[in-house]
N, C-alpha and C positions, 0 to 999 in steps of 0.2 A: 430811121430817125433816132439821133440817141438820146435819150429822155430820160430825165434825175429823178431822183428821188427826194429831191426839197420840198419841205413844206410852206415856204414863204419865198416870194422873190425876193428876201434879204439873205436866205441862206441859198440860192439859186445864184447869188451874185456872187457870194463870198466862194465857192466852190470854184468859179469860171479861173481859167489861167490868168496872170495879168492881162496881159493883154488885150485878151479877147473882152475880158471884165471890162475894159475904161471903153472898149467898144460898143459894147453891150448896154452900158451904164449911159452913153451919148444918146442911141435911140429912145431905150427905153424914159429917160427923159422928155426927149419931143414928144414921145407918146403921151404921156402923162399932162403936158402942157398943152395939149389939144385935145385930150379924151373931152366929150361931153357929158354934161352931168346925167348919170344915172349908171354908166359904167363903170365896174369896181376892177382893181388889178389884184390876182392871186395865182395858184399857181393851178394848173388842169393838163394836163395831156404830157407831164415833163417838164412842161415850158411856161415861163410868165404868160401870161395870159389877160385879158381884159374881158371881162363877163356882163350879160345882163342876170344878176341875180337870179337865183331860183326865186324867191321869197316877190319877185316884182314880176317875171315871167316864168313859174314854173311846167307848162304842157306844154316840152321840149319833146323832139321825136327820139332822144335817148336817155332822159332822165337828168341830162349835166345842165347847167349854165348854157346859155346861146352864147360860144364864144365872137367876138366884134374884132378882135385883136389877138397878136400872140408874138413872141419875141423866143430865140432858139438861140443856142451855141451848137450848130451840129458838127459832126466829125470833120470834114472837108469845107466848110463855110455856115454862113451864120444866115438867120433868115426872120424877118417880118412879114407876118400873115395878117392879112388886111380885109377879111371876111366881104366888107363891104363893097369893094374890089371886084372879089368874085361871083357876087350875087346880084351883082347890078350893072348890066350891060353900059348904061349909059356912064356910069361914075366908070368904071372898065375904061371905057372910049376917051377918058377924060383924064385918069390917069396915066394909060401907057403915050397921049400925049405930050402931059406936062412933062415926064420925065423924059422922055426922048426929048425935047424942045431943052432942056437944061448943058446937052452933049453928053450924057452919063449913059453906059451903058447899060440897059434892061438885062435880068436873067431871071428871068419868073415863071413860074409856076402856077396851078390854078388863083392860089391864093398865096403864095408866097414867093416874096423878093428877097433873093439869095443874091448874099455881098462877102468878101472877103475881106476886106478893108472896111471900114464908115467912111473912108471920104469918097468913095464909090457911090455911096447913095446920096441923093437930095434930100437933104433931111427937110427941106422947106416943102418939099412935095410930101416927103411920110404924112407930116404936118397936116397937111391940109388935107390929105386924103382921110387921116384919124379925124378929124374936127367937121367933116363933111357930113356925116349921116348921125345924126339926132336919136336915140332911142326909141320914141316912137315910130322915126319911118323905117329905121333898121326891124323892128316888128311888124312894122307893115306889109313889107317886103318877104319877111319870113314870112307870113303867115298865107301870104299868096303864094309862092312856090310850093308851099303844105297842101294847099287847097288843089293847085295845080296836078303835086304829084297823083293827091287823092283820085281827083278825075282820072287821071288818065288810065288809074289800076283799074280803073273802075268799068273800062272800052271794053 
């Protein structure tokens, strides 16, 4: 993954080649137009990023922000991480339908849909996939897979 060294997705944006920037700058919009409130956008891992604060949920099982969201320029294609996506079977089932139902083709990873172009992705799908899980049920969910892992180390 290649991953910046910005301290703001403002200087995260100014760095991106043209290009890639007004593509980058498209998503990361929908994002932003469909974040729900309580998720903040900064930068974590290289990448913009959309966090539940420490300061609102801090007993994370690594110390950072619970990343919700994430936005990439990587070497070979560009990619949107959709946390909620990957953590939730049924939103899962719900997005690789909407998007397949649109004719676009999927190329995804656990949690990340990798695109070459933005007209490649349904931004009306990102949309609705970012706008779908509420902060509290996105901690709800975490908080049961925690519980889950706990048990199971526990066999």
């Amino acid at each position: 993954m290649v991953q910046s060294a910005a301290e703001t997705p403002e200087q995260y944006m100014a760095e991106l080649p043209d290009d890639r920037r007004v593509q980058i700058e498209q998503v990361r919009q929908i994002i932003i137009d469909n974040l729900p409130e309580g998720y903040v956008e900064r930068m974590g891992w290289g990448m913009v990023v959309y966090v539940i604060p420490l300061e609102r949920y801090p007993d994370t099982y690594n110390g950072q922000p619970l990343m919700y969201a994430g936005l990439a320029s990587q070497k070979n294609h560009m990619a949107v991480y959709l946390s909620n996506v990957y953590a939730d079977e049924e939103t899962l089932d719900w997005f690789r339908s909407a998007y397949v139902a649109t004719g676009k083709k999927l190329d995804m990873g656990k949690s990340c849909v990798r695109f070459r172009q933005v007209d490649q992705l349904p931004l009306d799908v990102i949309g609705q996939a970012v706008a779908r899980t509420p902060v509290d049920a996105f901690l709800a969910n975490y908080e049961s897979a925690q519980a889950n892992r706990k048990a199971a180390r526990k066999r």
